[in-house]
Structures are given as structure tokens and as C-alpha cells.
C-alpha positions as CSV (number, residue, x, y, z in Angstrom):
1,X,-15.1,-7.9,66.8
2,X,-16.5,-4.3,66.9
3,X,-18.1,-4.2,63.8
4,X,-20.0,-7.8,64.3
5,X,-21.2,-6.4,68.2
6,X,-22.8,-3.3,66.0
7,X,-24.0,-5.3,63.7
8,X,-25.9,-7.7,66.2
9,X,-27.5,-4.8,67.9
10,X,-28.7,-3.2,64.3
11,X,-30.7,-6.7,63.8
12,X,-32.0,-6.8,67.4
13,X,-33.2,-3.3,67.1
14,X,-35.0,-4.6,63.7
15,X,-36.5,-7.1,64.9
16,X,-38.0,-4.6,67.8
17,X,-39.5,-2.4,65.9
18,X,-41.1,-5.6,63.6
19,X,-42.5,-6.8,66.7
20,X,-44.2,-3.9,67.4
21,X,-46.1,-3.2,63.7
22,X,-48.7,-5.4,62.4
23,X,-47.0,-8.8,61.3
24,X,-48.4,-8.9,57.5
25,X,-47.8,-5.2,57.6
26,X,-44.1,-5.3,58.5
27,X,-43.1,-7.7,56.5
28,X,-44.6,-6.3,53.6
29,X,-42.8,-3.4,54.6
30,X,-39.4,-5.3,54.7
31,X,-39.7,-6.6,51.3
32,X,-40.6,-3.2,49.7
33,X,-37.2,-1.7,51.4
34,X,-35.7,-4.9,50.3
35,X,-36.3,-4.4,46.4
36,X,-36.0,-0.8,46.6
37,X,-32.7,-1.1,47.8
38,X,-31.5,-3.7,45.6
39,X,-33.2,-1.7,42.4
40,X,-31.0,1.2,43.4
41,X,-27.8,-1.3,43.3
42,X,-28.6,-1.9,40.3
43,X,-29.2,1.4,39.3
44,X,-25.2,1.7,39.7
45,X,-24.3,-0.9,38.0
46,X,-26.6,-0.2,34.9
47,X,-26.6,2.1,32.2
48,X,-29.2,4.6,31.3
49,X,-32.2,2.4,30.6
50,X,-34.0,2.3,26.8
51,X,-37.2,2.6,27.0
52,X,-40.3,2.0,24.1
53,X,-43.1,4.3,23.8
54,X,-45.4,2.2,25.6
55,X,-43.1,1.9,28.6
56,X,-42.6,5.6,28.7
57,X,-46.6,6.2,28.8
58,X,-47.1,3.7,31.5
59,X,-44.6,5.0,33.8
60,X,-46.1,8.4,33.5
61,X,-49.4,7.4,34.0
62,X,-48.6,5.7,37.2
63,X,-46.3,8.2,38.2
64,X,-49.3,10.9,38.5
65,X,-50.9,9.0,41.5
66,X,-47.5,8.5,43.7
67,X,-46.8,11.2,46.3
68,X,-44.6,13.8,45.1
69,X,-41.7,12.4,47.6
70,X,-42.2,8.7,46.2
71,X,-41.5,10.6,42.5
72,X,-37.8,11.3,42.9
73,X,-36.6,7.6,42.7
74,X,-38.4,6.4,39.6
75,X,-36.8,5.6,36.4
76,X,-39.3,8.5,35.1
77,X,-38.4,11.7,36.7
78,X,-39.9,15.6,36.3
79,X,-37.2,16.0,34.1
80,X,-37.2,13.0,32.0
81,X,-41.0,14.1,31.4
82,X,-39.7,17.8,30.4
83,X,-36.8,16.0,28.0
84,X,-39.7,14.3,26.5
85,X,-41.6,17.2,26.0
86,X,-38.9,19.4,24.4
87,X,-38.5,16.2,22.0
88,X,-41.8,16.1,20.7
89,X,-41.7,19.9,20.1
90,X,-38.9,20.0,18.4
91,X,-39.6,17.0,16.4
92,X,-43.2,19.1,15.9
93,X,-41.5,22.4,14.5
94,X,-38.6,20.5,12.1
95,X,-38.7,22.3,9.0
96,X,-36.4,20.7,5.9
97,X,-32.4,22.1,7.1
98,X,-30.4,24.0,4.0
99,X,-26.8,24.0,4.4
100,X,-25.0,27.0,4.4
101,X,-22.1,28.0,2.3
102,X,-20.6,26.0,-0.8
103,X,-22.0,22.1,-1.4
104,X,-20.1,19.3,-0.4
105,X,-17.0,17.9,-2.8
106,X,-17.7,14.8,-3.7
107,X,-15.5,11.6,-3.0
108,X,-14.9,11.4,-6.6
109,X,-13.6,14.4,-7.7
110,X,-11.7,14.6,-4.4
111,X,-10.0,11.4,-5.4
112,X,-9.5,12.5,-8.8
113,X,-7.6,15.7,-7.5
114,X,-5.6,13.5,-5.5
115,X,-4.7,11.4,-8.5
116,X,-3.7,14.1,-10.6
117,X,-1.6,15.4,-8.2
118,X,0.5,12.1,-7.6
119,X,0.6,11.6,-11.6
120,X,1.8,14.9,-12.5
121,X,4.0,16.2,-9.5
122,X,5.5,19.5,-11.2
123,X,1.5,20.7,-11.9
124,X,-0.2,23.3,-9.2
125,X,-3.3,23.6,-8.0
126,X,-4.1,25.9,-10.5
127,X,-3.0,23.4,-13.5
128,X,-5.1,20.6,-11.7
129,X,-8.2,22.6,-11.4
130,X,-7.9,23.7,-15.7
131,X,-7.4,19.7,-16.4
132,X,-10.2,18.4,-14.2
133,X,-12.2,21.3,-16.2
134,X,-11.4,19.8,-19.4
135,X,-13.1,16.3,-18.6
136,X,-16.2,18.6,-17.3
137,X,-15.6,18.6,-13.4
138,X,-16.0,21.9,-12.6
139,X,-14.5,22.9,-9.2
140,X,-12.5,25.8,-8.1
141,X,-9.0,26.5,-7.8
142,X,-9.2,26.9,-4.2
143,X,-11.0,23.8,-3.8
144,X,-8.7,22.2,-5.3
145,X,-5.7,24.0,-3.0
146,X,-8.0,23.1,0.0
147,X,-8.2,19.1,-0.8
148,X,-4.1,19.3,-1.6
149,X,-3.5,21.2,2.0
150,X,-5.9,18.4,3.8
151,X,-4.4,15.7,2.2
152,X,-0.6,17.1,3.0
153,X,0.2,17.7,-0.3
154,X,2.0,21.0,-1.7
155,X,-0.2,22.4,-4.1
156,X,2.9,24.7,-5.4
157,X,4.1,22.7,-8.8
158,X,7.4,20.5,-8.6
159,X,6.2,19.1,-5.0
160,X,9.1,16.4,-5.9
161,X,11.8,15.8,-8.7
162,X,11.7,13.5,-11.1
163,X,13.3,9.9,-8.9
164,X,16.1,8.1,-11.2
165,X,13.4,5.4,-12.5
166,X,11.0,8.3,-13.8
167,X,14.5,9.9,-15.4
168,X,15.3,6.7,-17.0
169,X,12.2,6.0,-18.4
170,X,11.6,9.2,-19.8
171,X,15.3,9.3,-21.5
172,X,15.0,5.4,-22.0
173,X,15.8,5.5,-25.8
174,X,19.1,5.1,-26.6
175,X,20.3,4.5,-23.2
176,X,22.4,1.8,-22.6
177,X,23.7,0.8,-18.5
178,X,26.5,-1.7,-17.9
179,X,26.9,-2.8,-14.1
180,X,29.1,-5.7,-12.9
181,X,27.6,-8.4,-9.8
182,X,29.4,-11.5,-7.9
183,X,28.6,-15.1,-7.8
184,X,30.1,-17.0,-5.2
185,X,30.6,-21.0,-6.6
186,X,30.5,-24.1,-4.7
187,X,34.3,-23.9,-4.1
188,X,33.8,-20.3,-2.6
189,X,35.9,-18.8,-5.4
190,X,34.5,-15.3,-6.5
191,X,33.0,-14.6,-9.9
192,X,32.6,-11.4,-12.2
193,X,29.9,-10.7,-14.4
194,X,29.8,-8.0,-16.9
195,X,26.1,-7.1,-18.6
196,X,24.6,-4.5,-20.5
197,X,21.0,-3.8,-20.9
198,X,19.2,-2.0,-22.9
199,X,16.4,0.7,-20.9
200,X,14.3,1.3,-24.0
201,X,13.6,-2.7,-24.7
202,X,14.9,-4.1,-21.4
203,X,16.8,-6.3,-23.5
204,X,20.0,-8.0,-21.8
205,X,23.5,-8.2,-23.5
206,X,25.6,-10.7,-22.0
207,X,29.6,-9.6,-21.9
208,X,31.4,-12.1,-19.7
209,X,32.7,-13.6,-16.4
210,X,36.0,-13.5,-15.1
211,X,37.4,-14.5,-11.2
212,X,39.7,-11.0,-12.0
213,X,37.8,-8.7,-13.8
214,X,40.7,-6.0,-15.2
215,X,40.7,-2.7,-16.7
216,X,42.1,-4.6,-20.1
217,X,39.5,-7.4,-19.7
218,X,36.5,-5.2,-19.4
219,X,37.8,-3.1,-22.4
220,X,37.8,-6.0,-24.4
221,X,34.3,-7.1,-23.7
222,X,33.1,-3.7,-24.7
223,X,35.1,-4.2,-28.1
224,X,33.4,-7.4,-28.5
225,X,29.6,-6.0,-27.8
226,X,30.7,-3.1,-30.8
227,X,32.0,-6.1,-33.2
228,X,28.0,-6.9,-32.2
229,X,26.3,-4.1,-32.6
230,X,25.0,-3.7,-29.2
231,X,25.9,0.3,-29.3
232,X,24.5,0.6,-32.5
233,X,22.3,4.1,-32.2
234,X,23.1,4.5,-28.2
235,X,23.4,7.8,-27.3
236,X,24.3,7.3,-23.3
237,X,25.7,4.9,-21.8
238,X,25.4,4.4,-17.7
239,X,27.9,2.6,-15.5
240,X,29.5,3.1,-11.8
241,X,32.1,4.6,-10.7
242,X,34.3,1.1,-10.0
243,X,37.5,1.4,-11.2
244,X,37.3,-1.7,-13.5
245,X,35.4,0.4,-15.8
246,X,38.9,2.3,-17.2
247,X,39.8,4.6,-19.6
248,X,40.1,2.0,-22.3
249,X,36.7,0.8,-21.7
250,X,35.0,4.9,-22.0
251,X,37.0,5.0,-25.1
252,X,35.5,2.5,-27.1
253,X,31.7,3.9,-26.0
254,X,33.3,7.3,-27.3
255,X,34.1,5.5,-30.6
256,X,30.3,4.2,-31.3
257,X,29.0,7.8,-30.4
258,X,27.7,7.6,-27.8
259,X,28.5,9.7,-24.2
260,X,28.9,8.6,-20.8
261,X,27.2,9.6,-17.8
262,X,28.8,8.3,-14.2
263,X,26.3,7.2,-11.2
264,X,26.8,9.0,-8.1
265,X,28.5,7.1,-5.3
266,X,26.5,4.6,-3.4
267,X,23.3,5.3,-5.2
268,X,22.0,2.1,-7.2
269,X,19.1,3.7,-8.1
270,X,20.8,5.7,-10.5
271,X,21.3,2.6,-12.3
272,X,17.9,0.8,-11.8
273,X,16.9,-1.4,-14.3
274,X,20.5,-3.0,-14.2
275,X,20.1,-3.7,-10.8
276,X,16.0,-5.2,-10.9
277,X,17.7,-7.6,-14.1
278,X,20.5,-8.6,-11.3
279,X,17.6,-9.7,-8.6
280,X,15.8,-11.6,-10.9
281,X,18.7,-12.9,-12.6
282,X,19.7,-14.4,-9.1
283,X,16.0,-15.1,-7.3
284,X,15.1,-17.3,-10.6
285,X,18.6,-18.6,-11.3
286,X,21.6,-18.2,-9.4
287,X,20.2,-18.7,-5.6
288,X,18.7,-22.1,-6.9
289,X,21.8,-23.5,-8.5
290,X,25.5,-24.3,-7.4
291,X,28.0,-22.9,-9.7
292,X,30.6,-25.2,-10.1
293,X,32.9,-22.7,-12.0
294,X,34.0,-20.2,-15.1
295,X,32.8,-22.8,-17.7
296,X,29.7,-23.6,-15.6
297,X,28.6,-20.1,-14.7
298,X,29.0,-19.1,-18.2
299,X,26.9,-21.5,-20.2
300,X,24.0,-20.6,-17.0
301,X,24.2,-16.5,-17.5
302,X,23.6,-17.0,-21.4
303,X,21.1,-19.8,-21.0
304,X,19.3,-17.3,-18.6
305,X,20.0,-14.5,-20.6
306,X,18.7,-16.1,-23.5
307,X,15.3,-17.0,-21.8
308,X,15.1,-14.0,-20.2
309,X,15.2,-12.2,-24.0
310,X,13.1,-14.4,-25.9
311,X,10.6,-16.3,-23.3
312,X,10.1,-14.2,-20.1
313,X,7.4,-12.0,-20.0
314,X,8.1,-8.4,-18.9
315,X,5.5,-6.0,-17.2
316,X,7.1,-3.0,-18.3
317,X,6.3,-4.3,-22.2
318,X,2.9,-5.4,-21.6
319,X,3.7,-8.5,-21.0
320,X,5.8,-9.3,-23.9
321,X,9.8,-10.3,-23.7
322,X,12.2,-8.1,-25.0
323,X,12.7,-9.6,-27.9
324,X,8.9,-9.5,-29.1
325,X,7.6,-6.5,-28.5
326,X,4.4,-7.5,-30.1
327,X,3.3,-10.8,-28.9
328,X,-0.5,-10.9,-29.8
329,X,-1.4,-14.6,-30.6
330,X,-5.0,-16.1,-31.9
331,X,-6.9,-17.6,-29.6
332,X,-6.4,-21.2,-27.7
333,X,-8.5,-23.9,-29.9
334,X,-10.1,-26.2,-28.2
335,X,-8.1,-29.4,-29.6
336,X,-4.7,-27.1,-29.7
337,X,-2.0,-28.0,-27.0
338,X,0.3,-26.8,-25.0
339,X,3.6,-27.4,-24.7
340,X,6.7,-27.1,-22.4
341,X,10.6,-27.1,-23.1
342,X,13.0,-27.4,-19.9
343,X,15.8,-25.1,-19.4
344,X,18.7,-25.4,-17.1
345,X,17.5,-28.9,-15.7
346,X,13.8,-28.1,-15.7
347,X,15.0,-25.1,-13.5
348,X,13.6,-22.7,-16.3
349,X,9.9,-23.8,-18.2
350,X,9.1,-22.1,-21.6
351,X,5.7,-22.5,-22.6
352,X,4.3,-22.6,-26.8
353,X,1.7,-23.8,-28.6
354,X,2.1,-27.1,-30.6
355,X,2.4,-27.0,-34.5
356,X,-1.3,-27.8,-35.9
């Protein structure tokens, strides 16, 4: 109630003091304090304005005939026109700016440092900055410590060890690894499976399956691989620490030459490529199929087994199954075809080319 009573007197006084002026006049009065203030609204609301060049000379053309009180709430002030001024003499007096110090590293041989570094983890900086000098980059050893320290990597040799994979495949010839792994059937009963693969060729030996996988069963599977040769020139051979692998079972390894190394406990990495053949064995076999029983899961594993030998490519072997290391073929004719042979119920597709 207050504030309206005010508010009614403020526009009665206004319309007083209108009255009294020159009618054209005070209007034109109104409407100028009208626009200014809604031009300084908007001057809160709004960013710094961009003006172009021609805007900018305008304004300060115009600006030289105001009043110096009218000059203070323009959009072009004393000091814009003194901002502009330093501009253009600094823009006058740029001369061409030399870096100081060493030149830049390029992306390149900062990547290439990086590189080495993950490739070769027991080299220091030192060893990195001799090698990149032997393929003609020629950058300094402290560089070289500098882009290791940025990146968070030591630049002290043996940042890491060698992981179990990088072991294996270093030792990979004439290493053998035997693990076991379950397979539930569609009666819920509990199977064993006993493989062996071979790290150098990634070529799978299958042993057996048993619902109770003894000391004396397992022993006997490993006599059976020897009647097969399967140890023949294996110098380790890698297993777990489960007790179904028993004395009997290291003794017949011990017979074909060739000594055994135990995995630490809970650490199937240690035994990596056994474990990567048991994922694939059960994401493009076993999860898709219902084992019915012994019979059943046995004629699967060497079907699998089989395919997984002679027909699957492997990565690791440039693309090649174990069984073929070299598996360079002509090329495709034009009226040649290709055929397919089902596996497992058309679970498994092998793929060849049609006699000509």
C-alpha cells in the first residue's frame, strides 16, 4: 500500500514538471531518458560488444562533438580510444618473435619415444635416446628423460617385469601346459576335462573326460599322450597345483625329459594360453550346446579340438591354424568356389576351396 501511495506521487510530480516545459520539448525529453535507460539495461545483460572498423570510426567521430559529461556513457569511452591506440602501435612496431631456448619436440619423435619405451620396458632413457639415433632422430638424452617424466613413465630401465604372457612367449618352445575345466551337462552331473597345449604352435592335445578325475586316471592320460608323442622334445611342462595332478602323473613328464614347473596359487595367468583355449573352447562350443553326457561331451571336445587344430585361424600365427603354420594359398579365380562343411550340427563352418 505504501509503495503504490509513493509511486502515485512520483508520476504526479512527473507530470508537473512536463506541464511546465515546452510540450514537443518534454516529450522529446522523455523518450531520450526512456532509451537511455533501457540501453543501460541492456548494457547488463550484454556482453562486451564487437565492433568492425567502420563502427569504431564512427563512434569516435561523433563522440568528438558530445560534451565531455555526455562521453562517459557511450559504448566508446577515453579509454577504449587509448586501448585502440596502444593496438595499432603495437601492431606498428611487431618485429618477427625468435623463441628462446631449445626448438620444439615434435609430435613424432615424442610418440616414438613413448613407443619405445612401452616395447622395450627394461631400456632407459639413455638406451632409447642411442636407438632413436640409429634410425637418424637425433634428440638428447635428457629430452628424452623429460618426455618419459611428463608422460609418467620411469625412465630408469626395468620400469616393469616381464608379465606371465611376455614369459611364456619368450620361453614358448618346448613348453607344454596341461590344465583341467568343468562342464556341467543337461542332467547337472559334473564333468572333467584334461588338455594339453602346446605354447610354441598353440596346438591342443586332447587327454580325456571323467565325472572323477583321480590321481591314477590322470596318470594314465599322460601315459597315453607319451604312447603319442605329444612330449616328444618338451622341455617344461606347466600345470596347477590341484591335487589330481599326483606323483604318478610328474613321473611320467620326468620320463620323456622334460621338468616341471608349478603355477603359483590362484594366479591363472601363469598358465595363459591354457586358460584363452578354455574361453574359446566354451564361448564357440560348450555355452551353445547341452551335453548330454561322458560319450556326448567326448565326441564334442575332439570334434572341437580337431577344428580348432586344423581349421581355426589363430592371430598369434598370422592367421594360420596350428596345424599349418604356413597357409599361403593362390588367389580366388573368378569361376572358383567356395565351399562349406558343417561341424557339430552346423554349430562349427569350415570353409575350402572346391577341387578345379
Amino acid at each position: 500500500m505504501l509503495l503504490s501511495f509513493v509511486y502515485l506521487a512520483f508520476v504526479s510530480l512527473l507530470r508537473l514538471l512536463l506541464d511546465g516545459a515546452a510540450r514537443g520539448r518534454g516529450a522529446a525529453d522523455v523518450e531520450l531518458l526512456v532509451l537511455r535507460h533501457e540501453l543501460a539495461v541492456l548494457r547488463r545483460q550484454a556482453g562486451r560488444p564487437r565492433l568492425r572498423p567502420c563502427d569504431r570510426a564512427l563512434l569516435a567521430a561523433l563522440s568528438r562533438f558530445l560534451a565531455p559529461e555526455r562521453r562517459q556513457g557511450r559504448l566508446v569511452t577515453p579509454q577504449t580510444l587509448l586501448r585502440w591506440h596502444r593496438e595499432l602501435v603495437r601492431r606498428r612496431w611487431t618485429y618477427p618473435h625468435r623463441s628462446s631456448g631449445r626448438p620444439r619436440v615434435q609430435t613424432q619423435t615424442h610418440q616414438l619415444v613413448l613407443r619405445l619405451a612401452r616395447e622395450n620396458p627394461r631400456w632407459g632413457y639413455q638406451r632409447i635416446a642411442g636407438e632413436l639415433s640409429k634410425v637418424g632422430v637425433r634428440v638428447s638424452p635428457s629430452t628424452v628423460r623429460r618426455i618419459l617424466a611428463s608422460a609418467g613413465v620411469d625412465p630408469a630401465p626395468c620400469r616393469i617385469g616381464p608379465t606371465w604372457r611376455e614369459f611364456l612367449r619368450s620361453q614358448a618352445s618346448g613348453i607344454v601346459a596341461f590344465d583341467f575345466f568343468t562342464v556341467e551337462s543337461a542332467l547337472l552331473r559334473r564333468y572333467y576335462v584334461l588338455f594339453l597345449i602346446e605354447i610354441a604352435s598353440r596346438r591342443v592335445h586332447y587327454a580325456g573326460c571323467t565325472a572323477n578325475p583321480t590321481g591314477r586316471w590322470v596318470a594314465q592320460q599322460a601315459r597315453n599322450l607319451s604312447l603319442d608323442g605329444c612330449f616328444t622334445g618338451t622341455r617344461l611342462a606347466i600345470h596347477d597345483r590341484d591335487t589330481k595332478f599326483s606323483a604318478a602323473f610328474d613321473e611320467v613328464l620326468r620320463t620323456d625329459g622334460a621338468k616341471l614347473v608349478l603355477t603359483p596359487y590362484r594366479a591363472p595367468r601363469a598358465n595363459a594360453y591354457a586358460e584363452r583355449f578354455v574361453r574359446t573352447a566354451r564361448t564357440e562350443c560348450l555355452d551353445h550346446m547341452l551335453i548330454l553326457g561322458r560319450r556326448h561331451l567326448d565326441r564334442v571336445m575332439r570334434t572341437f579340438i580337431y577344428h580348432y587344430n586344423c581349421e581355426r585361424p589363430h592371430r598369434a600365427l598370422g592367421r594360420c591354424p596350428p596345424a599349418r603354420q604356413v597357409c599361403a594359398a593362390p588367389a580366388l579365380g573368378a569361376n572358383t568356389a567356395v565351399l562349406r562343411r558343417d561341424q557339430l550340427g552346423g554349430l562349427l563352418h569350415e570353409y575350402y576351396r572346391a577341387a578345379a
